[in-house]
C-alpha positions in Angstrom: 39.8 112.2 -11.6 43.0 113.6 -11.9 46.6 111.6 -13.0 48.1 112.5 -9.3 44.5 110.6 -8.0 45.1 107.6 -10.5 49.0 107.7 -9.2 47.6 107.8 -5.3 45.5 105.1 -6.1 48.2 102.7 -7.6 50.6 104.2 -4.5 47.9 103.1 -1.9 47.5 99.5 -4.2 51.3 99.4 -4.1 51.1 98.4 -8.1 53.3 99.0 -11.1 52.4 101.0 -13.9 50.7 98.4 -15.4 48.0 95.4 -14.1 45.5 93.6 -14.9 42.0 93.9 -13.8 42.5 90.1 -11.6 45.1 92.0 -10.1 43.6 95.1 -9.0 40.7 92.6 -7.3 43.1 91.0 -5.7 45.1 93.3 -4.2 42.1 95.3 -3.2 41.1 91.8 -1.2 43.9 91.5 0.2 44.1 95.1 1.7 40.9 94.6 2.8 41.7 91.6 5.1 44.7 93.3 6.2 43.0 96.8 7.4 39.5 95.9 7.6 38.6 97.3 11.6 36.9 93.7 11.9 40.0 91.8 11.5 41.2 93.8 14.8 43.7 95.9 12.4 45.0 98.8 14.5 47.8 99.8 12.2 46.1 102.9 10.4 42.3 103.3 11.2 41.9 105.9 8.2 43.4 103.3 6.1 40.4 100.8 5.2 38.8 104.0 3.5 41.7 105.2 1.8 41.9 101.3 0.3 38.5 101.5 -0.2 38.3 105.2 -2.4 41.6 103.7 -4.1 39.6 100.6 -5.4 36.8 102.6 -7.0 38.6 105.5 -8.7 40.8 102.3 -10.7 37.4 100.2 -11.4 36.3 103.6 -12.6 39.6 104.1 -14.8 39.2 100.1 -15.6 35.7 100.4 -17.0 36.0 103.3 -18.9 39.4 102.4 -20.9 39.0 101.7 -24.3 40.8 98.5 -25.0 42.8 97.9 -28.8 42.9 95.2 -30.2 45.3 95.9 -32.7 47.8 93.7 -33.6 50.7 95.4 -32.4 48.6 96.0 -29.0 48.4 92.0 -28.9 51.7 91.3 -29.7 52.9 93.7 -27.2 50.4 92.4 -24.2 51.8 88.6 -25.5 55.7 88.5 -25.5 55.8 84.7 -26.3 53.3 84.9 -29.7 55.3 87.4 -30.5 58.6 85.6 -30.6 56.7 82.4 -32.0 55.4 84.9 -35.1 58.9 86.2 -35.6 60.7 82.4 -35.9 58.1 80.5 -36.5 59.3 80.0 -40.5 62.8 79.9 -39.4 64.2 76.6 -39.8 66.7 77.0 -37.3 64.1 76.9 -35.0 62.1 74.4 -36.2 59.7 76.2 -38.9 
């Protein structure tokens, strides 16, 4: 796996630079129901495959990153505890 084919693959998901794992699944459902040839899609034929490759080469990427749980990591991935650490002993803000 190259970057470009991780950047095709979000392309084809239509997703940001970053998302959670929920998301990926659901996206890749919803792509699904939209080309699948069952669902009498004619829009792109090649598509449901392309969809498809997309969803395994980012569960491959998923499972293989190595996750940190440092604390800047968690502070960064949760905005509000962050803000709650930084005034929480501020007695303008009820600390």
């Amino acid at each position: 796996m190259t970057f470009s084919d991780l950047q095709e693959a979000c392309r084809v998901f239509g997703l940001e630079e970053r998302a959670s794992l929920e998301e990926i699944k659901a996206r890749h459902k919803e792509l699904v129901k939209r080309y699948h040839p069952d669902t009498g899609s004619q829009e792109e034929p090649e598509m449901i495959r392309r969809v498809n490759a997309a969803y395994r080469l980012l569960i491959d990427y998923v499972s293989g990153y190595r996750f940190s749980f440092a604390e800047e990591e968690f502070y960064e991935q949760n905005p509000d505890e962050q803000l709650r650490r930084q005034f929480m002993t501020d007695p303008l803000y009820g600390g």
